[in-house]
BAFI-3210 file (N, C-alpha, C; in Angstrom, 3 decimals, decimal comma, padded with zeros to 6 digits):
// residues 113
n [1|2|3|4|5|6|7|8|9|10|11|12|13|14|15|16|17|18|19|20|21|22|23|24|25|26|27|28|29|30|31|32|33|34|35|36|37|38|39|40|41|42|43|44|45|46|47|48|49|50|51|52|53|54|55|56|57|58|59|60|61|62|63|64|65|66|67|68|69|70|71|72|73|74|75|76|77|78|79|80|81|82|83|84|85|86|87|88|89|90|91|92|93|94|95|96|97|98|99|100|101|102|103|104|105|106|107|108|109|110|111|112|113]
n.u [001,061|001,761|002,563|001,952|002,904|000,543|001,204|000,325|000,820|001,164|001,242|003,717|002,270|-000,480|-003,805|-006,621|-008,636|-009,179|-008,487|-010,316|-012,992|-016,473|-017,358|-014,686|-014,198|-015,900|-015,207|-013,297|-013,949|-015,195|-013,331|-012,119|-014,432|-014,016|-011,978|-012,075|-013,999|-012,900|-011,028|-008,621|-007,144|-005,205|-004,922|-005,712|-004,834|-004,470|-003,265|-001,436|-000,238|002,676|004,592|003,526|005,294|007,542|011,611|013,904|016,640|019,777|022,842|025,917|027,167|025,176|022,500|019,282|018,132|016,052|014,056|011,382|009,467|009,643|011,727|013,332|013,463|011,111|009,346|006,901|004,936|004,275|000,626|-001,143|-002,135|-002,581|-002,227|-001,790|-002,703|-001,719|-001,836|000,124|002,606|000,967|-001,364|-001,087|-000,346|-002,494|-004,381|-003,146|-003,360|-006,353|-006,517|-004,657|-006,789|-008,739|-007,691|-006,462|-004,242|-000,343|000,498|002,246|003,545|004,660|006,238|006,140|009,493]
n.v [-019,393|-016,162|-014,022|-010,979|-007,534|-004,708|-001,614|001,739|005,266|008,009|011,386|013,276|014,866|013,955|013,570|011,671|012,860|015,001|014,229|011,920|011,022|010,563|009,194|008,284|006,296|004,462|003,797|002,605|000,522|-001,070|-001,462|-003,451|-005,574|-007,028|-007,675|-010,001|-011,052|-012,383|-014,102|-013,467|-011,637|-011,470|-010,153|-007,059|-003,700|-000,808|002,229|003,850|007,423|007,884|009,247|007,978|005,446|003,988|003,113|000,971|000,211|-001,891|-001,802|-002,053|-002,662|-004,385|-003,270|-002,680|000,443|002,438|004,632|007,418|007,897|007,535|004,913|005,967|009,515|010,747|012,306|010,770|008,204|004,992|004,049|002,404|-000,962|-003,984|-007,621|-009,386|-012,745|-013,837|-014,470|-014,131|-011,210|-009,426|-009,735|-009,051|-006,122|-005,191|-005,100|-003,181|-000,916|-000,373|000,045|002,273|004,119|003,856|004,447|007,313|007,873|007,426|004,463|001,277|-001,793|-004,777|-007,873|-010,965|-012,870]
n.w [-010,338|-008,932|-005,895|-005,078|-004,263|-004,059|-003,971|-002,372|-002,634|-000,639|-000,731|001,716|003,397|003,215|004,149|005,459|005,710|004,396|001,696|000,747|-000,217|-000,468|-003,141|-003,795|-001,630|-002,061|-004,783|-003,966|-002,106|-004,217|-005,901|-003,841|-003,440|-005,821|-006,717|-004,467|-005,004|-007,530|-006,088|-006,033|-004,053|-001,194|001,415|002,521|003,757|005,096|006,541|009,129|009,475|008,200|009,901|012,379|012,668|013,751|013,330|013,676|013,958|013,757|016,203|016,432|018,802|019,598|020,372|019,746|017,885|018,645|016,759|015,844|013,547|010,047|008,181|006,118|004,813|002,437|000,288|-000,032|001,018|001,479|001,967|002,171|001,366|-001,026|-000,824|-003,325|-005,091|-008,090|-011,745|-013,498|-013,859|-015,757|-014,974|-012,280|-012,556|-014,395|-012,028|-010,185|-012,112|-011,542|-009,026|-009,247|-010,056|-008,366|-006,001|-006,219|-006,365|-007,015|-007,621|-006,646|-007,973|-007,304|-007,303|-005,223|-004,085]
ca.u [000,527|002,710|001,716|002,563|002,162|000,027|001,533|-000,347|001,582|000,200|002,142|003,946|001,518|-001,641|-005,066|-007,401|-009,922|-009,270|-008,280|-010,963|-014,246|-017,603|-016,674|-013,448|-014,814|-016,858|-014,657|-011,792|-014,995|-015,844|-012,094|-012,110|-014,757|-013,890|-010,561|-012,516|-015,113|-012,198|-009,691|-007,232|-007,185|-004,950|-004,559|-005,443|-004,708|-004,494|-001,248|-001,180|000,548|004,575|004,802|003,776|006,420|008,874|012,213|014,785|018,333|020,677|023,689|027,572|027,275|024,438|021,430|018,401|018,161|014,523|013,577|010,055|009,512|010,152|013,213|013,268|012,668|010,903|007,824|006,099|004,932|003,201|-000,571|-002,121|-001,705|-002,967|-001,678|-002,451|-001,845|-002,354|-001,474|001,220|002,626|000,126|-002,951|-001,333|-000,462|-004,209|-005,321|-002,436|-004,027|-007,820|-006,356|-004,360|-007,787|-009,627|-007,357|-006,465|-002,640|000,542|000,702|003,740|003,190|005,854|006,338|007,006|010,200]
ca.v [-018,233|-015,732|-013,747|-009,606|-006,419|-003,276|-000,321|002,935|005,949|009,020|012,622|013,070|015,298|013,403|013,905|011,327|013,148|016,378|014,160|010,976|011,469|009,527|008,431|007,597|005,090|003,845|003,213|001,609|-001,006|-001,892|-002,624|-004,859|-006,751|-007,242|-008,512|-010,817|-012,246|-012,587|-014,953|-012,831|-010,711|-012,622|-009,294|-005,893|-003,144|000,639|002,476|005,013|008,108|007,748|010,363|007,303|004,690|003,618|002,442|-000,145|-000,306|-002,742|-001,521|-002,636|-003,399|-005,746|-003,112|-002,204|002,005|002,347|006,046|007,970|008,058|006,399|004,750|006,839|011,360|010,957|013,159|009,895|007,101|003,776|004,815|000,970|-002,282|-005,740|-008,794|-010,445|-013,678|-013,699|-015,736|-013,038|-010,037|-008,712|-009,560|-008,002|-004,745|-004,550|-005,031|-001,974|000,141|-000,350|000,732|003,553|004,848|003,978|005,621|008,386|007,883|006,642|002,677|000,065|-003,472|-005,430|-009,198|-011,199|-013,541]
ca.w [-009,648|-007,803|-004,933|-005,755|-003,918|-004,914|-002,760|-002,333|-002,148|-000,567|-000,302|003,171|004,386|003,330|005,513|004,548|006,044|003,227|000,628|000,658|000,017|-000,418|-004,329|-003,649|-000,508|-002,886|-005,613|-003,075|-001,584|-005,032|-006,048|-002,861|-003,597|-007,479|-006,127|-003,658|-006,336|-008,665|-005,954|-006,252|-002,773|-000,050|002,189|002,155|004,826|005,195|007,459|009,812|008,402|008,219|010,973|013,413|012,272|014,341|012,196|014,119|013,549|014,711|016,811|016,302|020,267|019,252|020,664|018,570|018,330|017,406|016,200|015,993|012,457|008,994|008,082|004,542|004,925|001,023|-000,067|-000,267|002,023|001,537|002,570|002,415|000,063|-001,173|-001,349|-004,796|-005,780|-009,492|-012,941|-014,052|-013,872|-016,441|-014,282|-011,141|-013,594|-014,800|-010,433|-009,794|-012,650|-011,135|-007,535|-009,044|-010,463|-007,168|-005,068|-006,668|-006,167|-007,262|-007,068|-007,200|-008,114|-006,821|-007,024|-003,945|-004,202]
c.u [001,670|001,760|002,551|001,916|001,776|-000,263|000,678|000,562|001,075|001,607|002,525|002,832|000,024|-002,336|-005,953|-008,861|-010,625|-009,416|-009,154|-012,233|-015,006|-017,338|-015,648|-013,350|-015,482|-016,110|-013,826|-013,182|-015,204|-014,564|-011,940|-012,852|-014,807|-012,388|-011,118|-013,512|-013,922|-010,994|-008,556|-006,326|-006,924|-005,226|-004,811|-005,270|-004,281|-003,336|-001,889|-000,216|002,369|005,047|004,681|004,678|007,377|010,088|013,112|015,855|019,249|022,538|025,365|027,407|026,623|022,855|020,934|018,545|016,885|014,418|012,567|010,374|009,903|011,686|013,628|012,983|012,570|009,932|006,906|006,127|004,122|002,262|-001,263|-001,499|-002,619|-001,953|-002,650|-001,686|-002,727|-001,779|000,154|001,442|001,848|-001,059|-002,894|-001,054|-001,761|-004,914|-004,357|-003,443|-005,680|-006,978|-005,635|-005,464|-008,907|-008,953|-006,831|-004,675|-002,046|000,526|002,019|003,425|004,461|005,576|007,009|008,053|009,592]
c.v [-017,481|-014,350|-012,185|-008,778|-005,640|-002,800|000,592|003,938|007,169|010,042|012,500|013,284|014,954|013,341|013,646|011,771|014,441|015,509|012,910|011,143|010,330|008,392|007,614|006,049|003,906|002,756|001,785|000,135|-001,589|-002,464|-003,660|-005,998|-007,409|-008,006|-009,626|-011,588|-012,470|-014,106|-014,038|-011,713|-011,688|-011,342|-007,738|-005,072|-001,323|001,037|003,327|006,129|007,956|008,201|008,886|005,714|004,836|002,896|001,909|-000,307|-001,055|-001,862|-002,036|-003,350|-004,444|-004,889|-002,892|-000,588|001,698|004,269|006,149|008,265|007,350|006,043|005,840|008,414|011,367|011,831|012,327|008,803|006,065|004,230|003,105|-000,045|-002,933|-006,538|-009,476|-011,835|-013,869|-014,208|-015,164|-012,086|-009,171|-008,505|-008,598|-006,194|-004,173|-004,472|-003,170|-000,801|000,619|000,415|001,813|004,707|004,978|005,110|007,352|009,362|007,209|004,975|001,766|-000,955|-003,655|-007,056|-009,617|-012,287|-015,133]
c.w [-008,966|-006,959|-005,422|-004,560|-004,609|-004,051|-003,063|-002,244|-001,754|-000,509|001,274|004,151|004,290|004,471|004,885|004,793|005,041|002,010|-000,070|000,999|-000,529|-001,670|-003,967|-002,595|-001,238|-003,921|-004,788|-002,844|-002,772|-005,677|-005,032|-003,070|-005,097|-007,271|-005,312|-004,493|-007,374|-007,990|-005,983|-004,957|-001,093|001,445|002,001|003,677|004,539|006,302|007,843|008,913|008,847|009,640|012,430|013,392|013,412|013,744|013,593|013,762|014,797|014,902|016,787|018,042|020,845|020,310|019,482|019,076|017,338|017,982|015,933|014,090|011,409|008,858|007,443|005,030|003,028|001,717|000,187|000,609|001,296|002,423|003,206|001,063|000,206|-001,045|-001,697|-004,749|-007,161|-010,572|-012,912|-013,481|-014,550|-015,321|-013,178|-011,931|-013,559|-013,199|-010,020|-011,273|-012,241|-009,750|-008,029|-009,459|-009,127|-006,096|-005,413|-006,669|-006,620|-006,540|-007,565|-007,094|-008,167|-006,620|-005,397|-004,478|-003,809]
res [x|x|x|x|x|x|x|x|x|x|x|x|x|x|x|x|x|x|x|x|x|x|x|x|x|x|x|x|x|x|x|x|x|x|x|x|x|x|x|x|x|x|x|x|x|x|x|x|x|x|x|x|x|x|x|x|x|x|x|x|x|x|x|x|x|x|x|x|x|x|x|x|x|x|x|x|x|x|x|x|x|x|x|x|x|x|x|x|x|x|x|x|x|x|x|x|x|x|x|x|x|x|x|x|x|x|x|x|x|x|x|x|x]
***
């Protein structure tokens, strides 16, 4: 078994209040619990938008400098995830292609080490 992420990615300026509607609620609950009757759903969780991120860097003088905002200035943020644990990389593939159809966004399946 290995345990995998499946990222979300929304646009910067995503507003899930414009861009998430009743279907789409729908769809996302019924990938959750198709992941949850399947075993395969260790973690899931949803993000605040980028904008409230705080990033952390360590200091040569040995302080932290923490900053208002993401580490990264992309177009694109991580919106929400799972954590899978699943046979393969195929199976978590075929769970990232169901969530990129539920949500209605770019998804990254990523193994964990």
């Amino acid at each position: 078994m290995m345990k995998c992420l499946v990222a979300i990615h929304h646009p910067d300026d995503y507003d899930p209040s414009i861009a998430e509607d009743e279907a789409m609620s729908r769809d996302i609950d019924a990938l959750n619990d198709e992941m949850e009757a399947a075993g395969v759903r260790i973690f899931v969780g949803g993000l605040h938008p980028a904008s409230s991120a705080k990033s952390l860097r360590a200091q040569p003088n040995g302080e932290v400098l923490i900053t208002d905002g993401p580490y990264l200035e992309t177009k694109e943020h991580v919106g929400g995830f799972w954590v899978l644990e699943t046979a393969d990389l195929d199976e978590a593939l075929a769970w990232g292609r169901k969530a990129a159809v539920a949500c209605r966004a770019p998804v990254e399946v990523r193994p964990f080490h």
